[in-house]
C-alpha positions in Angstrom: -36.5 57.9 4.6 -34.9 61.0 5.3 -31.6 61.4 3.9 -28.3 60.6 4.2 -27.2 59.6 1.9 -30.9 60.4 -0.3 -32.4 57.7 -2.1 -33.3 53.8 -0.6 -35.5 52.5 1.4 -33.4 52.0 3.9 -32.6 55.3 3.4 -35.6 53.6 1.7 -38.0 54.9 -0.1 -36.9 57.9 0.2 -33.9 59.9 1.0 -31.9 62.2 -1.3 -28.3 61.6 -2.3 -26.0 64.0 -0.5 -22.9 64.4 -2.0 -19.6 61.8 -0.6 -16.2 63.2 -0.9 -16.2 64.1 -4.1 -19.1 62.3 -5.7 -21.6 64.0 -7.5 -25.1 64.6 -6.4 -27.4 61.8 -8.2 -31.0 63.5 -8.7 -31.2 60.9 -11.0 -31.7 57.9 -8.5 -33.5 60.2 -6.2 -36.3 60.8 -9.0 -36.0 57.4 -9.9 -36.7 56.7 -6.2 -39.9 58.7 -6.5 -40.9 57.0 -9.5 -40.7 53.6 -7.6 -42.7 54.8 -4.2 -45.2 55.8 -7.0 -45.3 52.4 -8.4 -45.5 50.7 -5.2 -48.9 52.6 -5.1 -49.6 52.0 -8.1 -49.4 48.3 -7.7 -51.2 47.7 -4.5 -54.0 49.8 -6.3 -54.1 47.3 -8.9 -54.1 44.3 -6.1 -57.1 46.3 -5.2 -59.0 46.0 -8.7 -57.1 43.0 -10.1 -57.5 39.2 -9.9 -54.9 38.8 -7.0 -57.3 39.0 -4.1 -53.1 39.9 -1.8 -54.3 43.4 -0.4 -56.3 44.8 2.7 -59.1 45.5 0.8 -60.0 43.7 -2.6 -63.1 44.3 -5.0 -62.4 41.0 -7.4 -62.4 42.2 -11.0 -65.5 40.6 -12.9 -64.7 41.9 -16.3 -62.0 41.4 -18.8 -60.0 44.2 -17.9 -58.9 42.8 -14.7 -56.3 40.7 -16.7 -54.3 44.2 -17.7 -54.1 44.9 -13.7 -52.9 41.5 -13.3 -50.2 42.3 -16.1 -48.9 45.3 -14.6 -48.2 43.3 -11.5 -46.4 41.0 -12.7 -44.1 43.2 -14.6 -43.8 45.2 -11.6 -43.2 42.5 -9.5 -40.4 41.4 -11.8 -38.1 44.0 -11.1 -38.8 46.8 -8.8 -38.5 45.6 -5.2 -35.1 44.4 -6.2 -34.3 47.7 -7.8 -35.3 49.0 -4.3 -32.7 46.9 -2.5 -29.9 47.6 -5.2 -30.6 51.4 -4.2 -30.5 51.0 -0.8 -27.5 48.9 -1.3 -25.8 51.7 -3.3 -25.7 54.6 -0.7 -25.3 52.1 2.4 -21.3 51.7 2.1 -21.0 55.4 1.9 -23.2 56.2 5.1 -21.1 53.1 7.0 -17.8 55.2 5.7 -18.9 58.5 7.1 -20.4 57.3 10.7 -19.0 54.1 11.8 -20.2 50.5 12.4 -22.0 51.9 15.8 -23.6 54.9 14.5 -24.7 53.5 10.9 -26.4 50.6 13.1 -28.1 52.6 15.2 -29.1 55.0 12.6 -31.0 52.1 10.6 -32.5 51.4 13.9 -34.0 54.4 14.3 -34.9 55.1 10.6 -36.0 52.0 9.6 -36.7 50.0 12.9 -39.5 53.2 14.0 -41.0 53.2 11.1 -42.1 49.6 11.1 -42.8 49.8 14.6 -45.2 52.8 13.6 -47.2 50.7 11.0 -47.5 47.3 13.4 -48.7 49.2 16.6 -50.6 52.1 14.9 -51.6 51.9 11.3 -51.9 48.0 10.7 -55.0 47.9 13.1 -56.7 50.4 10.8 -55.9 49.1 7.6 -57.2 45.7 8.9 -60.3 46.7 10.2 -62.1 45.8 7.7 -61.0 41.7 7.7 -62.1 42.0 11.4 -65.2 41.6 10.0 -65.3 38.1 9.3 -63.9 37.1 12.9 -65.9 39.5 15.5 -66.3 35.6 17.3 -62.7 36.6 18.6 -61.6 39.7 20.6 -59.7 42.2 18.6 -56.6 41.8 20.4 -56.6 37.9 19.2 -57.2 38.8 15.9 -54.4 41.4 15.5 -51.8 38.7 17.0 -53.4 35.8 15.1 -53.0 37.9 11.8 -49.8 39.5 12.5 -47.6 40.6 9.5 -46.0 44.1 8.9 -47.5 44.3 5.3 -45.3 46.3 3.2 -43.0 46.9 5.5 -41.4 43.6 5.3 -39.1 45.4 3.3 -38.0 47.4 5.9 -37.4 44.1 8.0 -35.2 42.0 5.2 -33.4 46.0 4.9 -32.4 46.0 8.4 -31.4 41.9 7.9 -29.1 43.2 5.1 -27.6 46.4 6.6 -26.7 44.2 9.8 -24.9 41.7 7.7 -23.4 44.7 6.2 -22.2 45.7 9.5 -20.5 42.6 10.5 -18.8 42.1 6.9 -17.1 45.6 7.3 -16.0 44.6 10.7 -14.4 41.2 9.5 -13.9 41.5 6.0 -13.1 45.5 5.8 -13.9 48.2 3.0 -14.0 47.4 -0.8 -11.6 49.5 -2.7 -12.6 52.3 -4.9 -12.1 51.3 -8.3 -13.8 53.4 -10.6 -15.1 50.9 -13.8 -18.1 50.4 -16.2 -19.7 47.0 -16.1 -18.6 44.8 -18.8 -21.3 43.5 -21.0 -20.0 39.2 -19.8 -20.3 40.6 -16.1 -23.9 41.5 -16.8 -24.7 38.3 -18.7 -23.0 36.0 -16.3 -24.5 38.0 -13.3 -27.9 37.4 -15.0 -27.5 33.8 -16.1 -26.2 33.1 -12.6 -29.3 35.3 -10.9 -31.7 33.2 -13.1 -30.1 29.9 -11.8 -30.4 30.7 -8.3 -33.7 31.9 -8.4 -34.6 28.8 -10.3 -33.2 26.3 -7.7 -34.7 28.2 -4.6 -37.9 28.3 -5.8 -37.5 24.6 -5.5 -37.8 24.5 -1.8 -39.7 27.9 -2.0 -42.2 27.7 -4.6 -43.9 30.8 -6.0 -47.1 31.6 -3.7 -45.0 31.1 -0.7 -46.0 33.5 2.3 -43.8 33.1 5.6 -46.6 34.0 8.5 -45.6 36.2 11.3 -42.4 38.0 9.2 -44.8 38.6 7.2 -42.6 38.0 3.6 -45.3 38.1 0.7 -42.6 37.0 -1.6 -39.7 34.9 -0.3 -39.2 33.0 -3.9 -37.5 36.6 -5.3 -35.2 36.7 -2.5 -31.9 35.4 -4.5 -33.8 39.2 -6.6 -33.1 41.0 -3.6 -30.0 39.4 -1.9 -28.0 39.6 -4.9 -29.4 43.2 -5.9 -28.5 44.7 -2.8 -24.7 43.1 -3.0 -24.7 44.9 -6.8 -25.6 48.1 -5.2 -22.6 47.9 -2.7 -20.5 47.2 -5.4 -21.7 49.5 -8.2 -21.2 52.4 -5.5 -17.1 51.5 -5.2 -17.0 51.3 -8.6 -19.4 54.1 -9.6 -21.2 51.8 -12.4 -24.6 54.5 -11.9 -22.0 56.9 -13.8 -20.0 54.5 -15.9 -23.0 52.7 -18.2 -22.4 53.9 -21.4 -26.0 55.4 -23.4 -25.8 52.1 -25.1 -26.0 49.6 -22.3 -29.2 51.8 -21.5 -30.6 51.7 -25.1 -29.4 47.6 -25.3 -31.0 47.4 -21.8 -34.5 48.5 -22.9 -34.8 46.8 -25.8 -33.5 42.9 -23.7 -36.6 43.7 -21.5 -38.7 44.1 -24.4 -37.4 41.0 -26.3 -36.9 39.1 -23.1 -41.0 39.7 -22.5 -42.3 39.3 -26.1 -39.8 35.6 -25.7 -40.4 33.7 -22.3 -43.1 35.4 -21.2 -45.5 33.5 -23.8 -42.4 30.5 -23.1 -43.7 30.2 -19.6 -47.2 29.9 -20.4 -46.5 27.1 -22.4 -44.7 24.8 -20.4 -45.7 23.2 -17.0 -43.4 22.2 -13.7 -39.8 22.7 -13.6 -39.7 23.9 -16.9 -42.3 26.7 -16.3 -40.4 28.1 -13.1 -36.9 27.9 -14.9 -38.7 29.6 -17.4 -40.4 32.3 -15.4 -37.2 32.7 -13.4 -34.9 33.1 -16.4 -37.7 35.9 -17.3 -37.9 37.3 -14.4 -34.2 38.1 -13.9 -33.0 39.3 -17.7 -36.1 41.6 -17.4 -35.0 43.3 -13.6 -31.5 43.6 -14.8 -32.4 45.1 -18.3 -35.0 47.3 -17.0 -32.8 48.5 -14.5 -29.9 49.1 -16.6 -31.9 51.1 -19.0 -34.2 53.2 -16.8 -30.8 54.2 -14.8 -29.1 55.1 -18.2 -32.5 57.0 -19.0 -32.6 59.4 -15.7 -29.2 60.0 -15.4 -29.1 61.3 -19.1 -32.5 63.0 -19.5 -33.8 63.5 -15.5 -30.6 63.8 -13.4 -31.6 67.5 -12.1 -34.4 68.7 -9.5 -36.1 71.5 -8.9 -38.8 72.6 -5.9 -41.5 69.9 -7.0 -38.9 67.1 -7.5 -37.8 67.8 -3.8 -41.2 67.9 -2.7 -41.7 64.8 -4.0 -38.2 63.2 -2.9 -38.9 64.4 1.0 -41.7 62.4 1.3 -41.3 59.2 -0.6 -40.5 57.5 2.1 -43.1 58.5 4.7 -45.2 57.5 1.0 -44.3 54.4 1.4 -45.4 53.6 5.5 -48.7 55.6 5.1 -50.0 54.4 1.3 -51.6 51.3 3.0 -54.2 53.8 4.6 -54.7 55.9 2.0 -55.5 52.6 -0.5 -58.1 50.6 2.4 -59.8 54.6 2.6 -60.0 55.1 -1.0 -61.2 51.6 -1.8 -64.2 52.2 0.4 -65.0 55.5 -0.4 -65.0 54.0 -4.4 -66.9 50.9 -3.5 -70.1 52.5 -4.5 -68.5 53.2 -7.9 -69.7 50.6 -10.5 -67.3 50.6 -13.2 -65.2 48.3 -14.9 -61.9 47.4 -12.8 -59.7 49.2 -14.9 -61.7 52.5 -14.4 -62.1 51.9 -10.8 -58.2 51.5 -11.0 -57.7 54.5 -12.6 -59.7 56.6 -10.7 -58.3 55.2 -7.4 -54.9 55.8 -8.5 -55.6 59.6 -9.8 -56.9 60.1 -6.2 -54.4 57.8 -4.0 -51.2 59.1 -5.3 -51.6 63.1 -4.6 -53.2 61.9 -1.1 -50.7 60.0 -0.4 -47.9 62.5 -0.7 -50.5 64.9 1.1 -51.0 63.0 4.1 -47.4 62.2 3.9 -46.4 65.9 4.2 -48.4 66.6 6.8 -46.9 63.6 9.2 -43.6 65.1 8.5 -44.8 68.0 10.0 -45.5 67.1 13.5 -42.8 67.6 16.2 -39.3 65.6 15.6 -40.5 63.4 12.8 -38.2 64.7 10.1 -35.5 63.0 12.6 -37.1 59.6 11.6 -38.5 60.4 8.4 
């Protein structure tokens, strides 16, 4: 999104941080904002290839390598559609502070509400085209409302969910003091042990697989993830954690998600029911909170600048993420008369998606008044 305040998704996937009374300017989240539009490709390129038949267009794998796709998926999956949200949580308080509870609303509206509006009415019948196919019995039109869903751009829905429950909790509650801190290393355990509960107990009632028709939420079960990320991000912004975690949190941080992985991961496998989503759960959590931790550390130490290319790439992360869908369903089929195995195929869509992507993407915000939106 374009920026205010650069760097979420709501400001989403793409926005650059402008400086706040006094704050410094955080190239460091807006590359790591790049970094996750990229993976967001990356992984629906892998849906593609994989053994997760969840995208608009799917070639099954039918070797062994298909297994590696489905790995990066699920470490993916793990952690960075609630690093996302604790983005987008970040810069939201400062944007409320510097227009009002009006303004701000309306400004989501517009930046986020468009957007999805764009994909449902315009780019959601091409991707689906395709899956038409199979039901040519029924007129398009019934089709399209029968298989309604906004795709990736759920996130923009449960965003706009968030930033108006945001609105109303300024109006009633008022503004969180700044109080400049680091996170202390309990608050991080606690936060995670607490996350991994939670997660663990709603995926009682919301067992993983769950897909909500219509609102189109591919992963409901990881939304304690996203919830609770996006409350951290309002937070850490009052408190300016993004500048206060010491080298070692990021350093202990890496080396948790490692552990964590090379632990439960193999853990989960083993055990069945309950045990196996507490498990996977517990996982899931210590790994998004680690990784985060230590890939914030990481670009704010070695990758908090930005030259020409870095902007390029900032400025159109978010358009990135609405278009990608096309791109991936038109690179599919151009590749489908590529035999290879499914990692190849992967890596060759991926080589070719990611540059087109941010190509197209330029060239959409080049038409009349759509830097306003994007």
């Amino acid at each position: 999104m374009k920026a205010e305040p650069r760097a979420t998704p709501t400001s989403t996937p793409a926005s650059t941080p402008t400086p706040t009374a006094g704050r410094p300017r955080l190239f460091a989240i807006d590359n790591l904002r790049i970094v996750l539009t990229a993976l967001v490709v990356v992984h629906h390129v892998a849906l593609t290839y994989g053994n997760m038949p969840l995208w608009y267009y799917n070639e099954p794998a039918r070797d062994g390598s298909g297994v590696v796709l489905d790995i990066l998926v699920t470490f993916n999956q793990a952690f960075f559609m609630g690093f996302f949200f604790l983005i987008s949580g970040f810069f939201t308080p400062g944007s409320y502070d510097r227009k009002g509870g009006r303004a701000f609303m309306r400004d989501r509206l517009v930046r986020l509400g468009i957007p999805l509006m764009v994909f449902l009415l315009l780019l959601r019948p091409l991707v689906t085209l395709g899956a038409y196919g199979d039901y040519k019995h029924l007129p398009y039109w019934q089709f399209y409302l029968g298989s309604w869903d906004p795709g990736p751009m759920w996130f923009v829905e449960v965003l706009l969910v968030f930033a108006a429950l945001y609105v109303l909790w300024r109006r009633f509650g008022g503004p969180a003091q700044e109080r400049p801190s680091a996170p202390k290393a309990r608050w991080i355990v606690l936060f995670t042990l607490g996350l991994s509960v939670a997660a663990t107990l709603w995926r009682i009632p919301v067992p993983v697989g769950t897909y909500v028709p219509v609102l189109g939420l591919p992963t409901p079960y990881f939304l304690p993830q996203y919830a609770s990320m996006f409350v951290l991000g309002l937070i850490a912004f009052r408190r300016g954690w993004f500048q206060a975690l010491s080298r070692r949190a990021g350093r202990i941080g890496l080396l948790v998600a490692g552990l964590s992985s090379a632990v439960l991961l193999p853990l989960s496998g083993m055990t069945e029911g309950f045990v196996a989503t507490a498990v996977t759960a517990t996982w899931e959590s210590t790994f998004a909170v680690s990784i985060i931790i230590g890939l914030v550390v990481l670009f704010r130490e070695r990758y908090n600048h930005q030259g020409p290319r870095g902007r390029f790439l900032s400025d159109q992360a978010f358009t990135v993420y609405i278009i990608h869908p096309l791109v991936l369903v038109g690179v599919g089929y151009a590749l489908s008369g590529l035999h290879a195995i499914a990692i190849v195929k992967f890596a060759v869509a991926a080589a070719v998606s990611l540059p087109l992507c941010w190509g197209l993407a330029y060239l959409v915000r080049s038409l009349p008044g759509a830097k306003r939106v994007l």
